[in-house]
N, C-alpha and C positions, 0 to 999 in steps of 0.2 A: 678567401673572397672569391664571389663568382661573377664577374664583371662579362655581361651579353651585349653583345649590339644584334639587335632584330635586322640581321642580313638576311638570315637564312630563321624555318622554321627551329625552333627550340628541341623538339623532339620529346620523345617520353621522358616523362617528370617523376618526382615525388608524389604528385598529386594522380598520376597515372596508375604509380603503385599503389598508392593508398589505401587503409579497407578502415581505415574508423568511420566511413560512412556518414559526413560532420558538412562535406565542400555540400552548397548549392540548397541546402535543407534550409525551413523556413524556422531556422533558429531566432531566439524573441534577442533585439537588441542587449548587448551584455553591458552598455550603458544607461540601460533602462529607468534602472530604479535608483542611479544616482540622478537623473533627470526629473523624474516624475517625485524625489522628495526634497530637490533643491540641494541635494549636493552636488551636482554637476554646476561649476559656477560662468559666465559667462562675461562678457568683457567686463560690463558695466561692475558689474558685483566682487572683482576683487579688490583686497584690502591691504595695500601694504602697510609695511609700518610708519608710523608716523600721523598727524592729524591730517586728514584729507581736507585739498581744499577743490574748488567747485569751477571751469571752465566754462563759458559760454559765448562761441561765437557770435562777431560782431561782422555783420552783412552788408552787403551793399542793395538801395533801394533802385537802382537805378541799373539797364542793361549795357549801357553805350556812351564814354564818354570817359571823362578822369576825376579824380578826388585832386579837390584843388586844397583841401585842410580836412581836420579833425579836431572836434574839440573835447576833450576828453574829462575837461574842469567840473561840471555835475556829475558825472558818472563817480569819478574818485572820490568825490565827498560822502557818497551814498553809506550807509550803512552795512558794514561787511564785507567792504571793496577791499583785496587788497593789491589789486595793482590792475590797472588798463595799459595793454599791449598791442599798442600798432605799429611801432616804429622799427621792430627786429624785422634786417632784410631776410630772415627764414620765414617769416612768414607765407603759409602756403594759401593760393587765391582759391583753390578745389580740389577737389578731389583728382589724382592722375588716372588716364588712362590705360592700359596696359603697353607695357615693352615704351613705358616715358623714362627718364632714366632717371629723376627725381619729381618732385611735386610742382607745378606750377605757382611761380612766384605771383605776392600782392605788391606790385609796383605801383598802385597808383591808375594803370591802365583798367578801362571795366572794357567788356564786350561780352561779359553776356549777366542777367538777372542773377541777384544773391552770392552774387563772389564775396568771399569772404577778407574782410577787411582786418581783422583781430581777434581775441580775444579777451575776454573779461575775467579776472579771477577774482573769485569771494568765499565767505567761510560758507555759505551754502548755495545752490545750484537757483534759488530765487533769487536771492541778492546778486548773482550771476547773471541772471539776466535781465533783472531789473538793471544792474550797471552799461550790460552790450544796448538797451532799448537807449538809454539816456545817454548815447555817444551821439554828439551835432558831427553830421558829413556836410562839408560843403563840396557839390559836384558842379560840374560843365558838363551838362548833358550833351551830349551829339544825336542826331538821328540816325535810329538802329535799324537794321532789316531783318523781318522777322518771316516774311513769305516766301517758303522753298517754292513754291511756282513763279513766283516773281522773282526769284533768283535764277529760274533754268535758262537764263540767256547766258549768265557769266559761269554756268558751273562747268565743275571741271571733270575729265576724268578720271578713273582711280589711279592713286601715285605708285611709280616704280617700286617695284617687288609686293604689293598688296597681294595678298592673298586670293583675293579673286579680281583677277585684271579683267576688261574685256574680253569674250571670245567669242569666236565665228567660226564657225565649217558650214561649206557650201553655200548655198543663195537661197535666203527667206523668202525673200520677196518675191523671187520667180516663182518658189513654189505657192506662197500665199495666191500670185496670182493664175496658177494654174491648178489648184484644189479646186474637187468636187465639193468642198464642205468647209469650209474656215472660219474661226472665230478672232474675232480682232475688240478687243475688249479691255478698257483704263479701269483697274481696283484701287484704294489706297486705304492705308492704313492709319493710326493717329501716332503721335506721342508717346510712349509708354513710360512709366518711369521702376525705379525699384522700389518694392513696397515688402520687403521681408522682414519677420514678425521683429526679429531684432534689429531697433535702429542700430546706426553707427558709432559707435565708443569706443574709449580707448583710458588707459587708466596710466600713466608715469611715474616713474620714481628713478631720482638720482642718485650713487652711491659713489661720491669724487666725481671721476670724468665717466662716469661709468651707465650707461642705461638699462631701467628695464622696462617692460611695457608691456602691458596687455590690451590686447587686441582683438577686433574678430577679423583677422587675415588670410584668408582661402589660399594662398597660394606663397608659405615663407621663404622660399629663396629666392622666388622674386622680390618681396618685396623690403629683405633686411637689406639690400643694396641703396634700395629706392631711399630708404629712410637715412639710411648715413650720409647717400649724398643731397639729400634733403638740410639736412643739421650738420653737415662737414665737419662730421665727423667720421673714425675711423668702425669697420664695420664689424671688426671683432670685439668694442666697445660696446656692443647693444645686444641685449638679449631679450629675446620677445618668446611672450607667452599665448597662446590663441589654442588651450585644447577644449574647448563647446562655443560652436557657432550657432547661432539662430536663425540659417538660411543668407544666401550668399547670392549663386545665382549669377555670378559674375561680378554683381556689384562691393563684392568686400575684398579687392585686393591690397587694401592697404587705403584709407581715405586721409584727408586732410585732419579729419581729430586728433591722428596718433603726431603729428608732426606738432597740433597747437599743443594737447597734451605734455609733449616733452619741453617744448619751448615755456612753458608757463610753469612748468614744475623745475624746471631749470631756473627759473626768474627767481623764483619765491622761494627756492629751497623748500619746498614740502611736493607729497604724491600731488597728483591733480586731475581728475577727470573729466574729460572732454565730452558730452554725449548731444550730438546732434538730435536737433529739434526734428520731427517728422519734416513738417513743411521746411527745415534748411535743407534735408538732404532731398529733394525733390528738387533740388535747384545746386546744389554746390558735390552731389557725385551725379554722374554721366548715368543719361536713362537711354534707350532705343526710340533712335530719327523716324519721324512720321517718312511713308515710303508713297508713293503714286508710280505705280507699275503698269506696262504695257504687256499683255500677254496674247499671244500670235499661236493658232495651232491651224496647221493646214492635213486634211486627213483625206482619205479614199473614200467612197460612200459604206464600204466594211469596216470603216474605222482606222485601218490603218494610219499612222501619222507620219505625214512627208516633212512635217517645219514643225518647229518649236523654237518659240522666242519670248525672251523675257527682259523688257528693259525696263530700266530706275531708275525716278528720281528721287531723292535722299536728301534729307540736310546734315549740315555739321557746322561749328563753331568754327569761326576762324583761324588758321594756325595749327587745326588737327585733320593726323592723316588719315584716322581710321572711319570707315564707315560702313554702313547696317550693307551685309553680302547677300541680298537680297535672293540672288539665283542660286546660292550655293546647294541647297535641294534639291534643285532642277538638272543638273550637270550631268548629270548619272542613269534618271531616273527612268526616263523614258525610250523608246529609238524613236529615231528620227535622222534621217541624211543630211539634213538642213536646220542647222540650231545657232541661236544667237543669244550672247547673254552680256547687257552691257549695263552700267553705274553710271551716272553720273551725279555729282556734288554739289550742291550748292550751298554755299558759305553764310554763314546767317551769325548774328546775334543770339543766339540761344545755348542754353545748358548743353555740352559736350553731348557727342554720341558714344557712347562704350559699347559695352557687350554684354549683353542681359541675357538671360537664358533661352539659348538655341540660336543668337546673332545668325539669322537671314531665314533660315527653315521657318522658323517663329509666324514669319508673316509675310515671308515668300510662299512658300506652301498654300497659305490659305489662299491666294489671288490662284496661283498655277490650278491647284486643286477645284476651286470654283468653276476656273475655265474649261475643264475637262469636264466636270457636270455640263456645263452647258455645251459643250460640244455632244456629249451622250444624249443630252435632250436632242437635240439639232438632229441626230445620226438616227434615232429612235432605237438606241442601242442603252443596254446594260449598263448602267457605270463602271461595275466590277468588273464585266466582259471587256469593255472599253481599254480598260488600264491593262490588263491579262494581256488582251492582243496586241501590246505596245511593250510587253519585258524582253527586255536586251538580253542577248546573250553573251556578251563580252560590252564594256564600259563604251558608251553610244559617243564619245565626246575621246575618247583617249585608245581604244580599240584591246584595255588590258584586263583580263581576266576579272573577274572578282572573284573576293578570297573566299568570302561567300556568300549566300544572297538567298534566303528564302521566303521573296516577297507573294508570291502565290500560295506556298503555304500560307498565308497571314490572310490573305486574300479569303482563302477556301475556308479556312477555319473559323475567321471572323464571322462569315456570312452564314456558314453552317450553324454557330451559336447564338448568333441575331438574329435567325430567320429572318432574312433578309429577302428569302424568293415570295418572304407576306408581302411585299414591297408594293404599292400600288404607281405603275410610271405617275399618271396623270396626278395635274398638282389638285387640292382642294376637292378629292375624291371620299378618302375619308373623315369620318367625324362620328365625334360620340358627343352627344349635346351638342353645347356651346363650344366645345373644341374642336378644331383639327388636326387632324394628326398627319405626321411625315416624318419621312427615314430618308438619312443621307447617310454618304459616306464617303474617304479621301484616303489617300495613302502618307504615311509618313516615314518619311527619310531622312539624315542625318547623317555628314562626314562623319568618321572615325579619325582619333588621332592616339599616339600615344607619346609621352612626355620622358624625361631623362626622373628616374628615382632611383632609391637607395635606401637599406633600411638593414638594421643591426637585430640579429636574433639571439638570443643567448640562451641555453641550457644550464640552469641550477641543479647541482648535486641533488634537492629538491622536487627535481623532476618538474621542474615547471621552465614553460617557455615565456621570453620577456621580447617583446618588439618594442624595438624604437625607432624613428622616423619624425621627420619633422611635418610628413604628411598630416592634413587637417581632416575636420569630420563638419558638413556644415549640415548636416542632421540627415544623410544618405544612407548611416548607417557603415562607416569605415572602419570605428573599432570591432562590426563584428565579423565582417566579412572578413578581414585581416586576421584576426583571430583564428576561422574557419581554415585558411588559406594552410595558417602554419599547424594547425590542429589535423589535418587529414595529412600534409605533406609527414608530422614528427609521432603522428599514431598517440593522440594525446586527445584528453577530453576538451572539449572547449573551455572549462571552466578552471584549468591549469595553464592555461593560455592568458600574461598579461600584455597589454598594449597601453603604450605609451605615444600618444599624440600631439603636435603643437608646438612644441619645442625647439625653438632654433640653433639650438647645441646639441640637439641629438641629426642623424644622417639627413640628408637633403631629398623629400619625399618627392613627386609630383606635385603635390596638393591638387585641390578639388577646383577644377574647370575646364571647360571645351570637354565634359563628360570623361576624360583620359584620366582621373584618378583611379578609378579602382581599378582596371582593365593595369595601369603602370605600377601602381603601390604592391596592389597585389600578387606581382610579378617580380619585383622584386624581393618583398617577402620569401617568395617559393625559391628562386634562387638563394637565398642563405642556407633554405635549409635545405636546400642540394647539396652544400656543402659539410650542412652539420649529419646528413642521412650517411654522408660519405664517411663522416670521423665516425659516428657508429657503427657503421658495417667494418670498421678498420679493428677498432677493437673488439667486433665482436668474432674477426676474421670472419671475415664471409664478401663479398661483393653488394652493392646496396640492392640489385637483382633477385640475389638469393635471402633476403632477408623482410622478415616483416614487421610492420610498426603497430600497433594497438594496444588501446588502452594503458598507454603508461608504460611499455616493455618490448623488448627487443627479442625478437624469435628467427632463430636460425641454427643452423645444426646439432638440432634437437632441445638448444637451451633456450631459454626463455628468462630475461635478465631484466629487472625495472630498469629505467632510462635514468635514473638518477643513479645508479649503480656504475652504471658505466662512463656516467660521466667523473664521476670519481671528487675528490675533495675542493677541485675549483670550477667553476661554471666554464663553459665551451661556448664560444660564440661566432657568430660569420657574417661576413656584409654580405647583400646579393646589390648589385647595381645593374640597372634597367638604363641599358640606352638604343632611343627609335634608331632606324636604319636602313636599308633599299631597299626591305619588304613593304615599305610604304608607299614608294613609287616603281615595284613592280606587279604589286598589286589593286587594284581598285577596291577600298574597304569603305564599308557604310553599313549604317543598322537601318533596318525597313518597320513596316509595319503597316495596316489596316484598321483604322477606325471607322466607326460605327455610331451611329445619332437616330435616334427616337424624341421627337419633340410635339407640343402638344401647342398651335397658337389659339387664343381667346379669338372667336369668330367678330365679338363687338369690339373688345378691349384692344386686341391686338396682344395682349401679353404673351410672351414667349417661357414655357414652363419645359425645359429638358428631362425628360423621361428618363432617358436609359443614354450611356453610352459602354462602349465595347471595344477594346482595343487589342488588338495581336502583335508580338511582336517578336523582331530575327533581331537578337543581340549578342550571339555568341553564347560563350557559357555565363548559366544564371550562378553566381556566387554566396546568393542566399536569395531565399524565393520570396516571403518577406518583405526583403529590403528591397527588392527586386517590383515587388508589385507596387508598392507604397511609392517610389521611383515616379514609375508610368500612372498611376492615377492620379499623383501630386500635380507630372504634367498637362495631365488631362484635362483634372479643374481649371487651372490657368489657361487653359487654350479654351474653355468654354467661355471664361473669361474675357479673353480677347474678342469673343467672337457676342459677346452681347453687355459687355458692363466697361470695360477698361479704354480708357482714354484721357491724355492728358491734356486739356485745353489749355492753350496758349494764346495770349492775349498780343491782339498784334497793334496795342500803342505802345505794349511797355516789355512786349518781350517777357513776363514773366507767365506761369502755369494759377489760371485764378482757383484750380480746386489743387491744392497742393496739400492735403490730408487725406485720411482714409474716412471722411465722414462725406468727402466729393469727389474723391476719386474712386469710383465705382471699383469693387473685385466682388467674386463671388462669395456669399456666405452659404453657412448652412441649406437655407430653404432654399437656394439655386440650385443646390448639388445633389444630380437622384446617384443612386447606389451603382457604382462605378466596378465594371468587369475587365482584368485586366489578364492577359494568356501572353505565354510563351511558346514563339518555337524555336527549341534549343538544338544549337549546331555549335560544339567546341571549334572555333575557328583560331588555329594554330600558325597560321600567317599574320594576324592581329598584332597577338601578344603572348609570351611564353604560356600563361593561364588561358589561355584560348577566349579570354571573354573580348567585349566593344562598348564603348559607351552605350549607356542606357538612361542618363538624366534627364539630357534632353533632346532625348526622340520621343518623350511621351504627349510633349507638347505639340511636334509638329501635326498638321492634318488635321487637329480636330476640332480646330476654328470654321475650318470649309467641311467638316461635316457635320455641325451644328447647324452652322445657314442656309447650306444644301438641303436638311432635312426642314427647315426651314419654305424653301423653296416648295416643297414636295408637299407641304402639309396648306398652305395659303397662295402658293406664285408669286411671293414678294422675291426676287433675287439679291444679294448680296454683291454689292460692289464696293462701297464704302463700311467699314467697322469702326466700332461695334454696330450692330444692329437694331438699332434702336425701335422705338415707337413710329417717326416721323417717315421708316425707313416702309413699313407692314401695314399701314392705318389704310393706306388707297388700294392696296390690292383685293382687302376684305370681300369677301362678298354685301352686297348690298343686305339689310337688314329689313 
């Protein structure tokens, strides 16, 4: 076993020596075509044995107040009912948040829209919800508060040990008021919710005291904990299965279905699958807090910048600590002697805040990002020159190094591939017809993290390598990078390479979030087979230095042996375990990038048509280029998204979201999305993580919300403060007709 803690750099590896030429190549997913012919199964779609029977949450209508009865007498009579469940104290009220230590209980208590009250079990998924519609609630409604600005008198600040507390160096406000040039400017954001292709399901089956479940679970050792002390039970009782997820995103670490799920297939003695309604889980798992941000930049009339500050307001449900880290982009990003970055909370009646993809970058970014265009306007400077003359040369907030950082590459290359020097300053310059055209552009940043993993590699007499990990895949592309990882480390083709995902009896992966999956999994991967590199050079006597791996065989003084030969009549196996360490907080790490917008507004209509976007990006080593690109353009979409369609209206008499579908809750489709360019520049950054890679999920998102409306800007003079973008937002800047 090769057990690391990232104190210090890792040093030359397996994948150092490697020469099968397999790491970083844009190899086609090797879960491909079990996907694309339905044999990859996902939560919903497994079958244990037994007749399955049909779950369907039973909601609450109301945000603020208590459940004074229930009557459950029409619902059991229904045809195909075979049991209404409200009265098990396990019952879970939502979805939990992360680092909750079990599910939040249905006591009775409501305070926010669509907490779940039960379950309904029937022989099929209509009589299932025919049964949950025809349950009578009697409530005592209370008056809810639903207004984070009419909350900013009582909120509060972030709670002890939060991940981004307040912070301050030097004095804004002296410098604000002693700049040549300052922008002082209120953006906010809306609601966001999760809307990933696969809803929430979960499928149970009992065997005596014994569980198993299938899930779509991003992240399994967190959450077999969650679940046992959820059903008190013991947590070597439960075996969960989650290998094909449908997009995660933050939001699949474990939801309230797999808890009804158990508890109603527990009741009934048969499987029972739970699959949340679209519109329930809009309201019963945790989306991203609409934000109203204050951004402060005070500069030189060269640009230089003296201040930088970023304050927020945010909401959150009452009783939770976590919320939307709105600055966490900004901390790094820029210099400035004079920086402020503070939260505050205001407690509301509404659907939990969690962590949706890129928590603060997402929609911090786009506010900071904006403010720097308009500072650029204001300066009659470059935007890209702008941002250039403001890179740090040691972390502007902490004074320590970065590990690495090639945001001007991104910069130069971006703009070099965009031709960006076509740029015309002046807004409503260009136009082709009825169009106008404009190019903007923002920088995107993203903390790096990496997590605690582990993963079992084993050498068959067969010559073939087998991973296991309880590591997930929510459609990033983990089985093949992984794959990649021990194929260049074991001198093996890819395709004798198996991987085994999902499994919460096999080693304790990372799993997939805060971007640290592949950068952690795949690093422990490389560590086993440091280990197994080492049993081969042992038998082949030689040193793992003087020996080389390719293609299936072992080459070293002068022989040349398959890998199955040397392994001999039993399989060889090795844990490698991954754990973070004080290279974390000795060095400043973050992935950067340069986005790019071309957009086209209707000079009558006002319609906003996105031409072209461009992204560059510093993430370390690419692990497959691929799965790598597909990554940053998956982000991309979604941040165009945010920046002209996505928003979640919240109804402030009743506390609930009135478009809570995908037919009114705007995302991008096809005709929004033009042909999306996405580049690397790659620096193996070996401070990171032993594989030298850095998250790369979600930094494809950040920035390219503020250079969608920036180019925006540039093509009409409508500016962006409030998102999305709408019509109401472009109609008065138009030029007269």
């Amino acid at each position: 076993m090769v057990d690391f803690r990232m104190d210090q750099d890792f040093g030359p590896s397996a994948l150092d020596r490697g020469v099968q030429g397999v790491l970083g190549k844009p190899i086609d997913r090797i879960d491909g075509v079990a996907k694309v012919t339905g044999a990859a199964l996902y939560a919903a779609e497994h079958k244990p044995d037994g007749k399955m029977a049909y779950g369907y949450a039973i909601t609450a209508t109301i945000a603020a107040g208590t459940v004074r009865a229930i009557d459950t007498s029409a619902a059991a009579a229904l045809p195909g009912v075979i049991a209404i469940i409200t009265d098990d104290p396990r019952l879970p009220s939502e979805s939990p948040i992360i680092r909750q230590p079990r599910m939040p209980r249905a006591d009775g208590t409501l305070e926010s829209y669509g907490q779940i009250l039960g379950v309904a079990v029937a022989d099929s998924f209509e009589a299932a919800r025919a049964a949950a519609l025809a349950v009578r609630v009697d409530y005592l409604p209370v008056k809810g508060r639903y207004d984070t600005r009419a909350g900013a008198a009582t909120a509060q600040d972030p709670p002890e040990g939060a991940m981004l507390p307040n912070l301050a160096k030097g004095d804004v406000d002296a410098a604000m008021a002693a700049a040549e040039v300052a922008i002082d400017q209120h953006y906010a954001t809306p609601y966001q919710v999760h809307a990933a292709m696969e809803p929430h399901a979960a499928v149970a089956s009992w065997h005596g005291d014994e569980l198993t479940l299938y899930g779509a679970i991003q992240i399994m050792r967190a959450f077999v904990p969650v679940l046992a002390a959820s059903l008190e039970m013991p947590a070597e009782k439960i075996h969960v299965l989650s290998p094909y997820i449908g997009g995660g995103f933050g939001g699949k670490i474990g939801g309230a279905e797999t808890v009804l799920a158990a508890i109603a297939a527990q009741h009934v003695g048969r499987p029972v699958k739970v699959q949340l309604t679209r519109q329930q889980l809009f309201h019963s798992v945790y989306g991203r807090s609409d934000t109203h941000q204050r951004v402060q930049l005070a500069a030189t009339r060269d640009g230089v910048l003296t201040a930088l500050a970023q304050d927020s307001l945010v909401s959150q449900k009452t009783g939770y600590g976590f919320f939307e880290p709105v600055a966490l982009g900004a901390l790094s990003l820029y210099a400035a002697p004079n920086r402020r970055f503070t939260t505050r909370i205001a407690k509301l009646n509404v659907t939990p805040a969690g962590a949706v993809r890129a928590p603060g970058e997402a929609v911090g970014m786009m506010a900071l990002e904006t403010a720097l265009d308009e500072l650029a306007e204001r300066l009659g400077m470059d935007p890209v020159a702008l941002r250039k003359a403001n890179e740090p040369a040691t972390d502007p907030m902490t004074g320590k190094p970065f590990s690495t950082r090639r945001l001007i590459d991104c910069y130069d290359e971006g703009a070099r591939r965009f031709g960006w020097e076509r740029r015309v300053p002046t807004p409503g310059t260009v136009r082709e017809g009825d169009w106008l055209i404009g190019m903007g552009m923002a920088t995107a940043a993203r903390v790096n993290f990496l997590a605690d993993s582990m993963a079992r590699v084993r050498l068959t007499p067969a010559g073939l390598a087998e991973i296991e990990t309880d590591m997930t895949d929510i459609g990033t592309g983990t089985y093949t990078i992984l794959a990649q990882v021990a194929a260049e480390a074991l001198g093996l083709p890819v395709e004798r390479v198996r991987v085994r995902l999902g499994d919460s009896r096999d080693p304790a992966g990372a799993g997939s979030g805060g971007s640290f999956g592949a950068a952690s999994s795949a690093s422990s991967v490389m560590l086993a087979c440091e280990d197994l590199v080492a049993e081969l050079a042992r038998r082949m006597g030689a040193a793992p230095a003087e020996m080389t791996l390719k293609d299936g065989h072992a080459i070293a003084g002068n022989r040349r042996v398959p890998i199955g030969e040397l392994v001999g009549d039993a399989p060889v196996e090795a844990m490698g375990v991954l754990r973070p360490g004080s290279n974390s907080r000795s060095w400043s790490q973050g992935t950067f990038g340069a986005q790019f917008a071309e957009v086209a507004v209707h000079a009558v209509s006002g319609e906003v048509r996105v031409r072209r976007l461009l992204g560059v990006f510093d993430c370390g080593r690419v692990l497959n280029a691929k799965t790598a690109r597909s990554q940053a353009i998956g982000g991309m979409i979604w941040g165009l998204g945010y920046a002209l369609h996505e928003a979640a209206i919240l109804d402030p008499r009743t506390g609930a979201y009135v478009n809570r579908d995908l037919g009114e809750y705007h995302i991008p489709v096809n005709a929004d999305v033009p042909q999306i360019e996405a580049y690397f520049i790659e620096e193996i950054d070996p401070h990171a993580s032993p594989v030298g890679a850095k998250g790369l999920g979600e930094l494809g998102i950040s920035g390219v919300g503020a250079a969608v409306t920036n180019a925006v800007y540039n093509a009409c003079g409508a500016r962006a403060r409030e998102w999305p973008m709408t019509l109401d937002h472009i109609l008065p800047h138009l030029p007269a007709v």
